[in-house]
C-alpha positions in Angstrom: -10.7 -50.2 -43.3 -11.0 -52.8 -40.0 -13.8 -52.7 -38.5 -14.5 -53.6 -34.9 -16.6 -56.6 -34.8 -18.4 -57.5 -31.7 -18.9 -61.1 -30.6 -19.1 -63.6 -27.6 -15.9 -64.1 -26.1 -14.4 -60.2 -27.4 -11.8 -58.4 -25.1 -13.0 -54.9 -23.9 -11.7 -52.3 -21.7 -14.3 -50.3 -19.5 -13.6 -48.3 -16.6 -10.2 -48.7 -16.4 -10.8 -53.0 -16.4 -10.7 -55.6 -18.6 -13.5 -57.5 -19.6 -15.0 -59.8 -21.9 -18.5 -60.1 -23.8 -20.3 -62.9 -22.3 -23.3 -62.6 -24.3 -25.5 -60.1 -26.4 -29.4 -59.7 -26.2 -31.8 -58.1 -28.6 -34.5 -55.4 -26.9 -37.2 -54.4 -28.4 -38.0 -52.1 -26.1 -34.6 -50.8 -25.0 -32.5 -52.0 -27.8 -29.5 -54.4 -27.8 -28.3 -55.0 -24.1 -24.4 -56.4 -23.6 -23.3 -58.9 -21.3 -19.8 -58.1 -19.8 -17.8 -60.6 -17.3 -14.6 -58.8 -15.7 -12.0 -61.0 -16.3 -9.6 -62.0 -13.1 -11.2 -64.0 -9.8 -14.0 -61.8 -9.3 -15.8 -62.8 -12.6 -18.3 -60.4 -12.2 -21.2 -59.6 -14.4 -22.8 -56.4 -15.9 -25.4 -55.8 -18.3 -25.2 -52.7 -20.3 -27.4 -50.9 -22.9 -25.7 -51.2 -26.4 -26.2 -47.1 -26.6 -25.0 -46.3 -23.4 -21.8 -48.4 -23.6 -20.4 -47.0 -26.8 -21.1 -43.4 -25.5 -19.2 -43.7 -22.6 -15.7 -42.8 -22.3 -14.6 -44.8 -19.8 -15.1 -47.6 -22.6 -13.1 -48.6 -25.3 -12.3 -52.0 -28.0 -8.5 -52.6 -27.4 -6.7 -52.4 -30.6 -9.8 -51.0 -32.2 -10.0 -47.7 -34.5 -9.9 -44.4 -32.2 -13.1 -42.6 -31.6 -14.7 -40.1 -34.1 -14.1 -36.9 -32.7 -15.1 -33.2 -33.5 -12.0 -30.8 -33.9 -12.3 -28.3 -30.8 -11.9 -25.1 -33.2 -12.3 -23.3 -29.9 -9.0 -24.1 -28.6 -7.4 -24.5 -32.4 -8.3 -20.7 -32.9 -6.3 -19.9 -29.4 -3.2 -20.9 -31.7 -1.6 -20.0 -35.1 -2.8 -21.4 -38.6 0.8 -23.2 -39.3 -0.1 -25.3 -36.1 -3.6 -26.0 -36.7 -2.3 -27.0 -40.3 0.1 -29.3 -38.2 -2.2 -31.0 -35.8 -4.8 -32.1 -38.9 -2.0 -33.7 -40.3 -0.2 -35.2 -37.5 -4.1 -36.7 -37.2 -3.8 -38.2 -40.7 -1.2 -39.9 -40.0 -2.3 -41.3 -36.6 -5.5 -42.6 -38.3 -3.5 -44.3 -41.3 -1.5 -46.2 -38.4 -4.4 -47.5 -36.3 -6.9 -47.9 -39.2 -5.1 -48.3 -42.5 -6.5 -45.0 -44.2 -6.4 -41.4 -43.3 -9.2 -40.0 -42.7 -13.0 -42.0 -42.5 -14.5 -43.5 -45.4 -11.6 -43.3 -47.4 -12.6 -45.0 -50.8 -9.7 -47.5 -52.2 -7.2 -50.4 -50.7 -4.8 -49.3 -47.6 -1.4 -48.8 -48.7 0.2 -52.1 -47.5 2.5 -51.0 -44.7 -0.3 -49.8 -43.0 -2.7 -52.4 -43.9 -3.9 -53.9 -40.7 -4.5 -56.9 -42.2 -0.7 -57.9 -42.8 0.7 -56.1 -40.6 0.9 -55.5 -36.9 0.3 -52.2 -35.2 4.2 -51.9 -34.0 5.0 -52.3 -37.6 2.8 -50.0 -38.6 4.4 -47.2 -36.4 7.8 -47.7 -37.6 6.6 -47.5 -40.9 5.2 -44.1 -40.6 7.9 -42.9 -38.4 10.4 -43.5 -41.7 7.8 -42.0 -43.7 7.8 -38.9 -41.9 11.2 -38.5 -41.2 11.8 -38.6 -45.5 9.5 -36.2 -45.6 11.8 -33.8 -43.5 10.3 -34.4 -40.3 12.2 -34.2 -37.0 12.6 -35.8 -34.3 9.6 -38.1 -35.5 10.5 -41.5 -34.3 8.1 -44.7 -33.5 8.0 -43.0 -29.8 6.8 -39.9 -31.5 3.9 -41.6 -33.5 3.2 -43.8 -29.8 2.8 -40.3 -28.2 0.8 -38.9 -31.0 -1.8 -41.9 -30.8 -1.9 -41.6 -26.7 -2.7 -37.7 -27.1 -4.9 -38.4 -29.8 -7.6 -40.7 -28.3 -7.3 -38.9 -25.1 -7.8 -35.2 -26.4 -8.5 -35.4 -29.9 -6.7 -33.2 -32.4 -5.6 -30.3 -29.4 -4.0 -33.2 -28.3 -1.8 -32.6 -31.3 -1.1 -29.3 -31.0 2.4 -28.8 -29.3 1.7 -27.7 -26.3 3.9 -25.8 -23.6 6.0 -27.9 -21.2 5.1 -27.5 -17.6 7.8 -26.3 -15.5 10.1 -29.3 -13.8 10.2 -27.2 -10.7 6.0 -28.6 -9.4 7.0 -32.3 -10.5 10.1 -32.6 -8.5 9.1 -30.6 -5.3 7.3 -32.5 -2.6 3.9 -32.7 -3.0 3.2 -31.9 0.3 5.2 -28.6 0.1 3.5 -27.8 -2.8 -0.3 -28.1 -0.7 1.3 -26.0 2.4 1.9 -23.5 0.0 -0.9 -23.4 -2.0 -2.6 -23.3 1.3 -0.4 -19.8 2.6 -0.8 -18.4 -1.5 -4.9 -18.9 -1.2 -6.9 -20.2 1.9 -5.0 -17.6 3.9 -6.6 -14.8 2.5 -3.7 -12.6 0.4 -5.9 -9.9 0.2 -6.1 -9.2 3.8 -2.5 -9.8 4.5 1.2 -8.2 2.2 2.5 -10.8 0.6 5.9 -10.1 2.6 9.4 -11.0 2.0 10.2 -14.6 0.3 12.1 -15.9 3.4 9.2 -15.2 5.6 6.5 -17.5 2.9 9.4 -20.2 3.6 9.1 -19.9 7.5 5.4 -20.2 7.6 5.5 -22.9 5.1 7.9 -24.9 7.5 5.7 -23.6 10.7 2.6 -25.4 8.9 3.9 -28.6 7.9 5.2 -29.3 11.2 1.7 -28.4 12.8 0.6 -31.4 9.5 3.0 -33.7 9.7 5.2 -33.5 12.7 8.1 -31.5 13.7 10.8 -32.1 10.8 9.1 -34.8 9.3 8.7 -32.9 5.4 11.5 -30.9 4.8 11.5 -27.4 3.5 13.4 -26.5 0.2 16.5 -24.9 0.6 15.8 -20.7 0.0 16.8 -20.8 -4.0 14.3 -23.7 -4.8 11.9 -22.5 -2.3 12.1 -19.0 -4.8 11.5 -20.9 -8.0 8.5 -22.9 -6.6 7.0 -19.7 -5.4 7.0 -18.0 -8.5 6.0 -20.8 -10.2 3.1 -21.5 -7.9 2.4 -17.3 -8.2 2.5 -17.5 -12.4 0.0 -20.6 -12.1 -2.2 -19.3 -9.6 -2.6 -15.7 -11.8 -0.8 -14.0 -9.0 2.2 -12.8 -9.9 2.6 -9.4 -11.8 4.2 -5.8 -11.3 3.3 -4.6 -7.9 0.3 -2.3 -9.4 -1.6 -5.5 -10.2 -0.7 -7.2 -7.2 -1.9 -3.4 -5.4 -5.2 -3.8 -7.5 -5.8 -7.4 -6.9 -5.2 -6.8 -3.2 -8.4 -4.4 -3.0 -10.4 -6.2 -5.6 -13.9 -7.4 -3.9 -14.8 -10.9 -3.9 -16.6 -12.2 -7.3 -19.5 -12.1 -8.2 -19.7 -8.7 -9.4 -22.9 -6.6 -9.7 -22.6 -3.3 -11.1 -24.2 -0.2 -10.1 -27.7 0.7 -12.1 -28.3 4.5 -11.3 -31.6 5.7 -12.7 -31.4 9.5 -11.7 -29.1 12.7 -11.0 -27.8 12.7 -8.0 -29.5 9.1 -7.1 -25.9 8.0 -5.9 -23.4 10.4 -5.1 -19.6 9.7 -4.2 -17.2 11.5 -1.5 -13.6 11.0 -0.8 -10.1 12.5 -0.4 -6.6 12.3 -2.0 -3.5 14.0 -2.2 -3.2 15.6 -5.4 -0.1 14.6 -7.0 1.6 17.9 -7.6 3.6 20.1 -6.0 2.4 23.8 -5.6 4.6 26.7 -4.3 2.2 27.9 -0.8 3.8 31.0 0.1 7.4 32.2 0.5 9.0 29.5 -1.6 7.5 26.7 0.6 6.7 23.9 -1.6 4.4 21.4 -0.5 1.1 19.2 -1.9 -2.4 19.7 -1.4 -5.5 17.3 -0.8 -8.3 16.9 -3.5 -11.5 16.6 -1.7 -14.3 15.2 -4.8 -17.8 14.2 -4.8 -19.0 12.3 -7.9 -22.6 11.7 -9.3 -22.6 7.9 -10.3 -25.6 8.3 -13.0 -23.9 11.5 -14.9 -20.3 11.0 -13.8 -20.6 14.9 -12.8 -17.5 16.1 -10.6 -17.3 18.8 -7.9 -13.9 19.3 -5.9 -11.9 21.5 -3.6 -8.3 22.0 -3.0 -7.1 22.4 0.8 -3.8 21.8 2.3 -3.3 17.9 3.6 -6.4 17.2 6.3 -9.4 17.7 5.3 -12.1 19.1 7.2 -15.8 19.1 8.1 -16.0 22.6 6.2 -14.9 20.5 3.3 -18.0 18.2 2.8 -20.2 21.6 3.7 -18.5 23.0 0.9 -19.0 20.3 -1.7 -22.8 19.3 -0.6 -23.1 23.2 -1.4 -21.2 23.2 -4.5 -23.5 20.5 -5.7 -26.7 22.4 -5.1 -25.6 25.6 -6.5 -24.7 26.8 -9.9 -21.2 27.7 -11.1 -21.1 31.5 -12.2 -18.7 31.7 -15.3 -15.4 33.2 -14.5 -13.8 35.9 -16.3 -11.7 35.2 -19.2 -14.1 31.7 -19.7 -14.6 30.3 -23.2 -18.3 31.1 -23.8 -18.6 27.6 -25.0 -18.2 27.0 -21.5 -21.4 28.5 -20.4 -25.1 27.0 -19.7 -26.1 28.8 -22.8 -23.7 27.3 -25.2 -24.2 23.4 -23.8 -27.0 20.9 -25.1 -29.3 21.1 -21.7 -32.7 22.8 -22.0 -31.7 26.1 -21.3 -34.7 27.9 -21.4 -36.8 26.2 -19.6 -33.8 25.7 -16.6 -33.7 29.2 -16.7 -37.5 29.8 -16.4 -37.1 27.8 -13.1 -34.1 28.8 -12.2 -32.5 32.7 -12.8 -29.1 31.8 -11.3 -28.7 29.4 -14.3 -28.6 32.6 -16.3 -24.7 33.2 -16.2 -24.0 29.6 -15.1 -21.4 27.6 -16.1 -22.2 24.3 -18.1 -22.0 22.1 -14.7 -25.2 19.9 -13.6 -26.8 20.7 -10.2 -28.3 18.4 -8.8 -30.0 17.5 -4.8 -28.0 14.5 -3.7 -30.2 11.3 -2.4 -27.2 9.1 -0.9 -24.1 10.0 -0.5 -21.4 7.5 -0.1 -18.1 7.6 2.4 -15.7 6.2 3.9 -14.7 5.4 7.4 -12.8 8.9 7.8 -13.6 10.5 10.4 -14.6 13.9 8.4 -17.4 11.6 6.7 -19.0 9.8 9.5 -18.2 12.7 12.1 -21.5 13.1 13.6 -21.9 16.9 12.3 -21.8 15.5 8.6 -24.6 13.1 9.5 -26.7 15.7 11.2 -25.8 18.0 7.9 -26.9 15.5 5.6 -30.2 14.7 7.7 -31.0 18.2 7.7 -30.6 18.3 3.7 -32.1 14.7 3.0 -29.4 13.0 2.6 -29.3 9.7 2.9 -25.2 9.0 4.5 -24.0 5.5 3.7 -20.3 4.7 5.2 -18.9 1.5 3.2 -17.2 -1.3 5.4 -13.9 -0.7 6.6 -10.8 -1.9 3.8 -13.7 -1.8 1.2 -12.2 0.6 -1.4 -13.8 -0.9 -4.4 -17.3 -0.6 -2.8 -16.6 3.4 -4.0 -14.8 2.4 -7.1 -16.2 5.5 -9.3 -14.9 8.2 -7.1 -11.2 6.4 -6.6 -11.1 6.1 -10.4 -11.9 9.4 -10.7 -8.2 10.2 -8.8 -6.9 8.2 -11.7 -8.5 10.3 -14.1 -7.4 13.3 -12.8 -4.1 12.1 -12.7 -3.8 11.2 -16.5 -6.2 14.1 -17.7 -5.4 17.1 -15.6 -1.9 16.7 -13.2 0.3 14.9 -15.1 0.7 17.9 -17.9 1.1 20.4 -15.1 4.9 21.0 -13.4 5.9 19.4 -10.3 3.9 16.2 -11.3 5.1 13.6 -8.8 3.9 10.9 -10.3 1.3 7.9 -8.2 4.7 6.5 -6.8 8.6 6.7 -6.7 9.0 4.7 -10.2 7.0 7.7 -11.9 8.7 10.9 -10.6 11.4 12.7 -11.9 14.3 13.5 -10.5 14.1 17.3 -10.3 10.5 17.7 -9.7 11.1 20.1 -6.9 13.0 22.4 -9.2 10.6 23.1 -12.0 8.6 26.0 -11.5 5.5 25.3 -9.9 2.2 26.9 -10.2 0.9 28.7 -7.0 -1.9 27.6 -5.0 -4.5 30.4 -6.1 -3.3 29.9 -10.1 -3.7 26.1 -9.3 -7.4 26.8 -8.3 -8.2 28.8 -10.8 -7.0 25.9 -13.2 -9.2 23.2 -11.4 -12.0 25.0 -11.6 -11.8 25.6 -15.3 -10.7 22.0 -15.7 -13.9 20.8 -13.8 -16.2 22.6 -16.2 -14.3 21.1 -19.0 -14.7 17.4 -17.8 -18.5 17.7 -18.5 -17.8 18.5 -21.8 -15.8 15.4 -22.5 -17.1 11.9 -23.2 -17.2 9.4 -20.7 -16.6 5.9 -21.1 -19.0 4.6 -18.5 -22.0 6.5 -20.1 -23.9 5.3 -22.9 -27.0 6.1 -24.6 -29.5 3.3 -24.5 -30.5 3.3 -27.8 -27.2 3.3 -29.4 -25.1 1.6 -26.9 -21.8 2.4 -29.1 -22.7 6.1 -28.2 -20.6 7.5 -25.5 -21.6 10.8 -23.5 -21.0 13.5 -21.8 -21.7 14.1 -18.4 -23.8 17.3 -19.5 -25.4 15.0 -22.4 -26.5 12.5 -19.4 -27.9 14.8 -17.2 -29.7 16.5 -20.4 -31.2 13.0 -21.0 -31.8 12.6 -17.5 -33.8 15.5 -16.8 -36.9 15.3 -18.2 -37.3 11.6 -16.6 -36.0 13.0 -13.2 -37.0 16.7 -13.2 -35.0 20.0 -11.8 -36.4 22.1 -8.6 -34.3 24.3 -7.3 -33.0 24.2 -4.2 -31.6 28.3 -3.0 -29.5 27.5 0.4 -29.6 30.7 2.7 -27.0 31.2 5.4 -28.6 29.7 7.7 -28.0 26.3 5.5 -24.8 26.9 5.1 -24.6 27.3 8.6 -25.7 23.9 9.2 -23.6 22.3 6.7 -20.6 23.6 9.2 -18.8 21.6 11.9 -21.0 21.7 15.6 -19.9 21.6 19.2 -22.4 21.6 22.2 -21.0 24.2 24.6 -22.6 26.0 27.8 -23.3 29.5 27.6 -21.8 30.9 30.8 -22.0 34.7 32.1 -18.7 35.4 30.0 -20.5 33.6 26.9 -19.0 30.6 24.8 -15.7 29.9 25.9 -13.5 27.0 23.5 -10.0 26.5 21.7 -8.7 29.3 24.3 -11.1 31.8 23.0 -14.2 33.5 24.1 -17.6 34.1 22.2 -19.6 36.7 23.4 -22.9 38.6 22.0 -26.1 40.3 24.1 -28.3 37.9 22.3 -26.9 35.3 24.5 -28.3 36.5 27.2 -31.8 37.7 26.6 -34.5 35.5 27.5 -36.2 35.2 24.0 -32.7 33.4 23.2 -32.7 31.5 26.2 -36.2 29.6 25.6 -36.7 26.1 25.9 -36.6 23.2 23.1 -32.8 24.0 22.0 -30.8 22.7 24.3 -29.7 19.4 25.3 -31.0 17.2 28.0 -27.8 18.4 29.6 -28.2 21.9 29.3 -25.8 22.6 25.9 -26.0 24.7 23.1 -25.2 23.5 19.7 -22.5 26.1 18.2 -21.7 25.7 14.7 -18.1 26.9 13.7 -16.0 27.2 10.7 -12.2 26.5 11.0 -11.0 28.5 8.3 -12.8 31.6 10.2 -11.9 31.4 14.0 -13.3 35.0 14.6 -16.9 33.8 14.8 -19.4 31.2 15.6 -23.2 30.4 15.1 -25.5 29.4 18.3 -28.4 28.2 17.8 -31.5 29.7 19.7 -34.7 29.9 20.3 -35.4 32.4 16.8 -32.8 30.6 14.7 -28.7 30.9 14.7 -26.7 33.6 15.9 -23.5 34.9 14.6 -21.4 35.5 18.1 -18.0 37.1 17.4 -14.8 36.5 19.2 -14.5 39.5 21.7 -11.0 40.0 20.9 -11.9 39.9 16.9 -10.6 44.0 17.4 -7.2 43.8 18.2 -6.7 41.3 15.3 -7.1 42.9 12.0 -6.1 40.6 9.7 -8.0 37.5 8.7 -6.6 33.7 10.2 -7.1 30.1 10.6 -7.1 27.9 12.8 -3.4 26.8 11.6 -2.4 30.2 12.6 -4.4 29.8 16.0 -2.7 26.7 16.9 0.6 27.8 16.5 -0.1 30.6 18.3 -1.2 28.5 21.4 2.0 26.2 21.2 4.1 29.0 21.0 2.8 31.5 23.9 3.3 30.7 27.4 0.8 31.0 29.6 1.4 33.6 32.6 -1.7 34.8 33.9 -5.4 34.1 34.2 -7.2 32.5 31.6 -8.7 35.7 30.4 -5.0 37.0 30.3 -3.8 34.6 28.5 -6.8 35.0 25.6 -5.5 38.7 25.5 -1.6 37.7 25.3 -2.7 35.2 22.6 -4.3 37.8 20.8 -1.9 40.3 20.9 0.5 37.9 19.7 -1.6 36.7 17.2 -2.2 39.9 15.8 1.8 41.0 15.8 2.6 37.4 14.1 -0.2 38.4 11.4 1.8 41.5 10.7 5.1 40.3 10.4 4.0 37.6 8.0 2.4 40.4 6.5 5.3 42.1 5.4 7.2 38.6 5.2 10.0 39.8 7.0 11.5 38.3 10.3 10.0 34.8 9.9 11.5 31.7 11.4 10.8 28.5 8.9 8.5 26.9 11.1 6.4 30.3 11.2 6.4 30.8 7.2 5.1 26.9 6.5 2.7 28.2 8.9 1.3 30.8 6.9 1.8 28.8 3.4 -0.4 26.4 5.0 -2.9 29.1 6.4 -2.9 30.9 3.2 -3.7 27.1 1.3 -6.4 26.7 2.9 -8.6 29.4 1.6 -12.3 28.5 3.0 -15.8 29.5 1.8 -17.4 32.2 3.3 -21.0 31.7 4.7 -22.7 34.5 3.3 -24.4 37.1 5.3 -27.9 36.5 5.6 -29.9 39.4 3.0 -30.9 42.5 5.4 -28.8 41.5 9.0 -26.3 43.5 10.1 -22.8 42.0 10.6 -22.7 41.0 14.4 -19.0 41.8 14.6 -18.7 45.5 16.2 -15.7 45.7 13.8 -15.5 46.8 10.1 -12.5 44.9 9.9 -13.1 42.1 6.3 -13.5 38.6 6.5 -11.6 35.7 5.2 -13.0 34.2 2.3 -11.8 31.4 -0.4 -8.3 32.0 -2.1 -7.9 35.5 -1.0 -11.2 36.4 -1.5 -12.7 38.5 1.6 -16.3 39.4 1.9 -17.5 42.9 3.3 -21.4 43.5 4.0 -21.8 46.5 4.4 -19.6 49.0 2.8 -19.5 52.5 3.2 -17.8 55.5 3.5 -16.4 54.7 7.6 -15.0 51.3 6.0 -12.9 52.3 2.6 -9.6 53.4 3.4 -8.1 56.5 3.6 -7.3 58.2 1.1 -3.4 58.6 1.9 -3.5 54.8 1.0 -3.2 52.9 -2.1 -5.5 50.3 -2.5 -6.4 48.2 -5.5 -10.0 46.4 -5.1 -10.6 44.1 -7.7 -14.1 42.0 -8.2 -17.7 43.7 -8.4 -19.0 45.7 -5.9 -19.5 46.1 -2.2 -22.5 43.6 -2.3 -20.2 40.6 -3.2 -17.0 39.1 -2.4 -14.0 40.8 -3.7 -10.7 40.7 -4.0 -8.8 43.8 -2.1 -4.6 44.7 -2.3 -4.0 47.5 0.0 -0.6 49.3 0.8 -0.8 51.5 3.3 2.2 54.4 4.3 2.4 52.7 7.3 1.5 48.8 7.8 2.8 48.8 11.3 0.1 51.4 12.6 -2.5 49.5 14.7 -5.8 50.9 13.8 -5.4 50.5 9.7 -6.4 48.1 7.2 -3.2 45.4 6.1 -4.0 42.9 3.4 -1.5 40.6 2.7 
């Protein structure tokens, strides 16, 4: 094997430049020290330690052996065994050519084609290449073996390893077209921007190299090439893909990303709305979707939802801040396994604290500490601020755009999605590519048996493991979101937190109104009580400094409101709420308004509105005579099905009417029943539910549903 033998006058290569040893110095101190003169006119000198020299790989003995390497097994494991086998022995061979023998320290004379002592390099590569091609290889000619050695000393044995041609399509473009659009593809921030059509990227990328260069100075591609060297910039630049990863990429935050460490229930608490991705039959037939309003705990992955039609409302949030802070009763026809009793929290001792845990349903409740929104304007509406102040909540709206800065609650639409919607009829799908083409004609599930299912499901998600929770001593160990907060509570602690109705009053939407002779007028209706106008209600400290009232209301339940005076709120009832017997929203209301014309005074018109209001109640009630417009009316109404606020223990009911109220998915709450309130007895009426202390569900058919003074449930 030749070795390289250093010596004055020796040809070397360092830095890209030819030199020559000049001279060589012994060191004690710093070892052997070289003396290199660059040949050419400049002549100039450099001294270099011996050590430092040899380790740098800008320097190299021309025609001397290549450089020990290390294999990068690294990269060689990225690839297949047959062309790691390859590449060790295409580097055999390389080694024979440049140094006689195969592989270092090879013991015994070099064969004498490839001895380097009688023969020259270029002989030495033609050799080999008719070696190799005996032995069956192809396309191995002395250019091959050239290649091989170029690859070899530059990149070792992945050198050697075939690799995957580049396209042609970057080489032959201009190199200047390639930097404009490199420029549009990344500095000008895709995420912020649609990618757009193809002929538009070509545009811009001919506006910005005439702002570069000058006004047709680099020509643009012609539209076909232009194509190809877009998506061959895209698959370089990682951003091509199906438009679900370009969707995901486009809200993806900026790296580096920090996850979220929750220590306690309730710590960090999610809120948003979606569409639900099914169609449900409302009422009459109408088919149509509904909105999924969620709230996720971040440390047990807990869900609470509600189902409304399209729009959320302020009642929404006030329902799910509720839900969270209350336990679910079981409902009937419920699994036992379902049950508080049946799941792995303490029981017992919850129960010792808490008595409505008793009959609970396995679901965590939990006091939320920081609730995280959006910028919809339910969320940051200044009455879900004031609610969450009240309640001691922390409200924390993300930046605007900023999806992923709320990424638990948006997956959790994708879970629903693939866990709960998808095996349910009329499944539309996220998008056009996923639905069918006769989704409208399955049959669909209504909006009450829909509920019913979601709540069920709800209770069954915190049965089920979840990926993102693990138990810290055996991180392999997935839980449940019952098994977190199970873990979690004797760390955080329970206290129970009983909301009366004068919390849930707060929780609702607020208006500041004046309170005139003729009482609270708004929306084209009038709210009128005789506590407004005592002066115990009337005392300083809760108005504004502009003389207003702050009057809760519920949308789902226009016949009331709640003022808030002096000795706490007041339920004030619409003074019309008589001559409308049948419960309504404020969809109904506001198709009411748009349809009646206005042809008297303003207290004339509230009476023509009612009176209309309460004949369009009873013609849906009997679903007869009902233009289109008026039945998705109704449907939508009917969707909407709102919480109650409960009446507060011992108060009468303020309305002057035993007329019932309208409650969530039917469900209508009387306060005081008696024997002046139950039907008579000449009509058939099914009650179903408990008793009169509680909400129930009431059917009734009278003899007569047009008579004015009797009960109609639709």
């Amino acid at each position: 094997m030749s070795r390289s033998v250093w010596e004055i006058g020796a040809a070397v290569r360092y830095d890209g430049r030819s030199w020559t040893v000049a001279g060589i110095e012994g060191n004690a101190a710093h070892g052997p020290r070289v003396w290199l003169a660059e040949q050419g006119r400049s002549g100039s000198l450099a001294a270099f330690s011996l050590g430092e020299l040899m380790s740098d790989p800008a320097f190299e003995l021309p025609g001397g052996a290549p450089r020990l390497r290390v294999p990068q097994m690294g990269l060689l494991s990225a690839v297949g065994e047959e062309q790691q086998r390859r590449a060790f022995a295409v580097e055999r061979h390389v080694r024979e050519v440049e140094t006689g023998y195969p592989v270092p320290g090879y013991a015994g004379p070099a064969r004498p084609e490839y001895d380097p002592a009688s023969t020259t390099l270029a002989e030495r590569e033609q050799a080999k290449a008719a070696e190799l091609a005996e032995q069956g290889w192809t396309g191995a000619s002395r250019a091959t073996v050239r290649r091989w050695r170029k690859r070899y000393r530059d990149s070792g044995v992945w050198g050697l390893v075939p690799q995957q041609r580049s396209s042609t399509v970057l080489s032959r473009a201009d190199p200047k077209v390639v930097a404009a659009l490199r420029v549009l593809l990344v500095v000008e921030a895709p995420r912020s921007r649609s990618r757009g059509w193809k002929t538009r990227m070509r545009r811009e990328t001919g506006w910005r190299l005439d702002t570069e260069h000058g006004p047709g100075v680099v020509e643009v591609p012609p539209q076909s090439t232009f194509n190809k060297l877009l998506n061959t910039l895209e698959a370089e630049m990682g951003l091509a893909g199906t438009v679900g990863q370009r969707r995901a990429r486009a809200s993806r935050p900026a790296p580096p990303f920090k996850p979220t460490v929750v220590l306690r229930p309730g710590e960090l608490v999610m809120m948003d709305s979606s569409p639900l991705d099914v169609l449900v039959v409302l009422d009459d037939g109408v088919r149509g979707r509904l909105e999924l309003t969620q709230a996720l705990c971040v440390g047990t992955r807990s869900v609470w939802a509600v189902l409304r039609p399209v729009g959320t409302k302020l009642t929404d949030v006030a329902v799910l801040l509720a839900q969270m802070m209350t336990p679910m009763a079981m409902r009937p026809g419920w699994s036992q396994s379902l049950s508080m009793a049946a799941s792995v929290v303490p029981y017992e001792r919850l129960v010792s604290m808490d008595e409505r845990l008793r009959d609970a349903a396995a679901r965590p409740v939990i006091v939320p500490e920081t609730v995280v929104v959006d910028q919809g304007k339910v969320f940051v509406s200044p009455s879900t601020k004031a609610a969450c102040e009240s309640l001691g909540i922390s409200l924390q709206p993300v930046p605007p755009g900023n999806g992923p800065a709320k990424g638990h609650v948006e997956r959790g639409f994708g879970s629903f999605n693939s866990q709960f919607c998808q095996y349910l009829p009329g499944y539309t799908g996220s998008n056009v590519s996923e639905r069918g083409a006769a989704v409208a004609q399955e049959r669909l599930w209504s909006v009450a048996e829909l509920r019913q299912l979601l709540e069920e499901f709800l209770v069954i998600w915190h049965h089920r493991p979840h990926a993102g929770l693990r138990h810290p001593l055996m991180p392999k160990k997935t839980l449940t979101p019952n098994q977190m907060w199970a873990a979690l509570l004797p760390v955080a602690g329970y206290v129970p937190v009983p909301l009366r109705s004068d919390d849930y009053v707060e929780l609702l939407p607020v208006r500041w109104q004046t309170i005139t002779d003729a009482g609270i007028r708004f929306n084209y209706r009038t709210y009128d009580h005789a506590r407004l106008h005592t002066e115990q209600a009337k005392a300083p400290g809760v108005r504004s400094p502009e003389g207003l009232w702050e009057v809760h209301y519920n949308p789902y339940d226009p016949v009331r409101v709640w003022v808030r005076l002096a000795d706490g709120f007041a339920e004030v009832p619409w003074i019309h709420s008589t001559s409308v017997n049948l419960p309504f929203t404020h969809h109904v209301w506001e198709h009411i308004c748009k349809v009646t014309e206005r042809t008297g005074s303003r207290a004339e018109h509230e009476e023509q509105l009612a009176l209309a209001l309460d004949g369009f109640l009873k013609r849906a009630a009997r679903k007869k005579d009902l233009t289109r417009t008026e039945r998705k009316v109704m449907a939508k109404s009917r969707a909407s099905g709102a919480d109650m606020v409960p009446a507060p223990a011992g108060e009468p009911n303020l309305l002057d009417t035993p007329t019932l109220s309208f409650g969530l998915a039917g469900v209508f709450q009387a306060p005081d029943w008696d024997d002046e309130t139950v039907p008579d007895e000449d009509d058939e009426c099914v009650v179903l539910g408990q008793n009169a202390e509680t909400a129930v569900e009431a059917t009734c058919i009278l003899d007569d549903p047009t008579q004015e003074n009797d009960l109609w449930l639709p």
